[in-house]
C-alpha positions in Angstrom: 0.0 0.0 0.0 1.1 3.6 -0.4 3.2 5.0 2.1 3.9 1.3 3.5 7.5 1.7 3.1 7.7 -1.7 1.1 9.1 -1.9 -2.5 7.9 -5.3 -4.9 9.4 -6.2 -7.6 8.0 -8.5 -10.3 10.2 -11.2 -12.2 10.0 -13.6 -15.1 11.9 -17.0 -14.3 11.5 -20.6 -14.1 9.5 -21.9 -11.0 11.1 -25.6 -11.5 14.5 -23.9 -11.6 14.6 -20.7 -9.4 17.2 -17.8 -9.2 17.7 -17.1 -5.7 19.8 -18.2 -3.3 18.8 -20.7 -0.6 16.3 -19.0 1.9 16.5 -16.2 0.8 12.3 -15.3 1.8 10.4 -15.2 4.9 8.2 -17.4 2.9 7.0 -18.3 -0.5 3.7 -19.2 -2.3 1.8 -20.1 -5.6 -1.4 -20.0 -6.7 -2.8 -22.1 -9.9 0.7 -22.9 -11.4 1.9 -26.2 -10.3 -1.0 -27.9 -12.8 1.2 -26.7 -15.4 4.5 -27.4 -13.9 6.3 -30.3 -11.9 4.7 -29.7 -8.8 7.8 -32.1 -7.0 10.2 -29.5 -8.3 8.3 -26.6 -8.2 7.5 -27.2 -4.1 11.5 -28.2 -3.5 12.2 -25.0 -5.1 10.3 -22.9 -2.9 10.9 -24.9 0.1 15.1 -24.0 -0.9 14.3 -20.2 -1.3 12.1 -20.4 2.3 14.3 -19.7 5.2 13.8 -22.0 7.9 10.7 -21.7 9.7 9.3 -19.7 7.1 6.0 -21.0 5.6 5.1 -22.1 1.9 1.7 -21.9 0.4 0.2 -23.4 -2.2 -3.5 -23.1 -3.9 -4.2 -25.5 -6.9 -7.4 -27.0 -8.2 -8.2 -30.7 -9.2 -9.5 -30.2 -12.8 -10.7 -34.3 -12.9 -13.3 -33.3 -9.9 -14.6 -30.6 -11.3 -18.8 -30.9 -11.4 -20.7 -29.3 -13.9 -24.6 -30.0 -13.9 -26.1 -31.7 -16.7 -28.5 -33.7 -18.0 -25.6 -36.1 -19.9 -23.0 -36.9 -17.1 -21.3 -39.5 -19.2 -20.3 -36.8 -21.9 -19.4 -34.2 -19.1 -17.2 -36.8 -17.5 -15.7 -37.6 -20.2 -15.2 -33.5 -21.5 -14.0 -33.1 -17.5 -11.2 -36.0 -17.6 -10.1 -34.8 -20.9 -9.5 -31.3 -19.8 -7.5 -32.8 -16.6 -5.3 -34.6 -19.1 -4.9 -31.7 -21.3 -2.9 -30.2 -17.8 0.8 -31.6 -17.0 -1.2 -32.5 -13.7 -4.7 -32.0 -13.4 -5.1 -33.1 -10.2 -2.8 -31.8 -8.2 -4.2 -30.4 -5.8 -5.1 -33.5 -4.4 -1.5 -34.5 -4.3 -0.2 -31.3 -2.4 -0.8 -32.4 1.1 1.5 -35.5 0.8 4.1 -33.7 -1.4 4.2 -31.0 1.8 4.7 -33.8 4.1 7.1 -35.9 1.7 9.3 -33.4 1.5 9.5 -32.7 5.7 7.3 -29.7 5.8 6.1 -29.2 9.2 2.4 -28.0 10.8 0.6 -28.9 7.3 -3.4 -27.8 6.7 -4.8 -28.6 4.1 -8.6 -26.7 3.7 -10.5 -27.3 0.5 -11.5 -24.5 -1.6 -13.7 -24.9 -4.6 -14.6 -22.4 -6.6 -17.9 -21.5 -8.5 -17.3 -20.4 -11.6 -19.6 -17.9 -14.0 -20.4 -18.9 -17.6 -18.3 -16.4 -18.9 -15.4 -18.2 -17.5 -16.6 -21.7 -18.9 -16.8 -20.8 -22.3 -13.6 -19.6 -22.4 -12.0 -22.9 -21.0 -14.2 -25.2 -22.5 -14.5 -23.8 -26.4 -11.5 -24.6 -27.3 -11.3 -27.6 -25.2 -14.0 -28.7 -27.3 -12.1 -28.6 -30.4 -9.4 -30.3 -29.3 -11.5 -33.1 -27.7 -13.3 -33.6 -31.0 -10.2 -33.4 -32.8 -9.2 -36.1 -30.3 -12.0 -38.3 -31.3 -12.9 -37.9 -27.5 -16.6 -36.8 -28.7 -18.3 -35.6 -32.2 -19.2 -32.4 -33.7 -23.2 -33.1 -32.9 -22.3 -34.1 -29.0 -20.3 -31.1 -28.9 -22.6 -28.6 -30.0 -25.7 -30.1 -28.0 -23.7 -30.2 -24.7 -22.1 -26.3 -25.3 -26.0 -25.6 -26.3 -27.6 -27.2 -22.8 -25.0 -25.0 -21.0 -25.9 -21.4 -22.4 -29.9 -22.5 -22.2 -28.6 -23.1 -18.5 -27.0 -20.2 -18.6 -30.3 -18.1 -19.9 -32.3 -19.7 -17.3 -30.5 -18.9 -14.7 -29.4 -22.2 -13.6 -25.8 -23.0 -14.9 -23.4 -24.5 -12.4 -19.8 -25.4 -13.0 -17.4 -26.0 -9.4 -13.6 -26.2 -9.7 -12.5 -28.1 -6.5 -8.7 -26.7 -5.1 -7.3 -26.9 -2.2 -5.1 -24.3 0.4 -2.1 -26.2 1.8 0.7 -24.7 3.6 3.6 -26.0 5.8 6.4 -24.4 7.4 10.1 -25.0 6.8 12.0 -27.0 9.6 14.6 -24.9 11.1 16.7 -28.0 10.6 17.2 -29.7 7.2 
């Protein structure tokens, strides 16, 4: 905030391989990334940065349990694992709690978070996921356009309903290694 006294400063680098020396923050955290990275490197990485005793965060979602209602829950499950698999790791933020407590973090919660997400925020993720699953062979043209259809009638009425489960764990850093 203004006047706080504090200076941030914004960097581009690789999470898996980071450029700071060991512990060099009171703590570290990440939100949404690791389903795109190696989450084993990714969490070392920060726990190296972290000096001891500091903490290390982590939000993520689990894009396999994600629920959207409708009336053809065979297709959605199938639209729903292929978007997980379309993710380095789609569901890991199942896995975080036992990669905090694999790698010796200590005092680990773990608190599910889901979030409920608008239609506008759907379409975006699942339009061109749709593509790709058909080019996929996952499902055809005609399923494609009558599920995307029975989701903005859903959305017209009022009704649409698409929860992205994640989950908030953090640990802190042993003072000893």
């Amino acid at each position: 905030s203004e006047g706080s006294g504090l200076s941030v400063e914004f960097l581009m680098g690789d999470a898996e391989y980071l450029e700071f020396a060991s512990e060099s923050f009171d703590g570290c955290r990440s939100e949404r990334t690791f389903m795109y990275l190696d989450a084993g490197k990714v969490l070392g990485e920060m726990i190296r940065v972290t000096k001891p005793g500091g903490m290390v965060v982590v939000f993520d979602l689990d894009h396999e349990a994600i629920s959207i209602d409708s009336s053809r829950p065979t297709l959605t499950r199938k639209l729903v694992q292929f978007l997980s698999d379309n993710h380095r790791n789609g569901i890991v933020g199942r896995q975080l709690r036992r990669l905090f407590q694999e790698r010796g973090l200590t005092d680990v919660t773990f608190k599910p978070h889901s979030l409920i997400c608008p239609f506008s925020f759907f379409s975006r993720l699942y339009r061109p996921m749709l593509i790709k699953a058909q080019q996929a062979g996952v499902i055809t043209p005609i399923e494609s356009a009558e599920w995307f259809r029975e989701m903005v009638e859903a959305d017209q009425k009022g009704v649409f309903l698409m929860v992205v489960p994640g989950f908030i764990v953090s640990g802190r850093k042993p003072w000893q290694s």
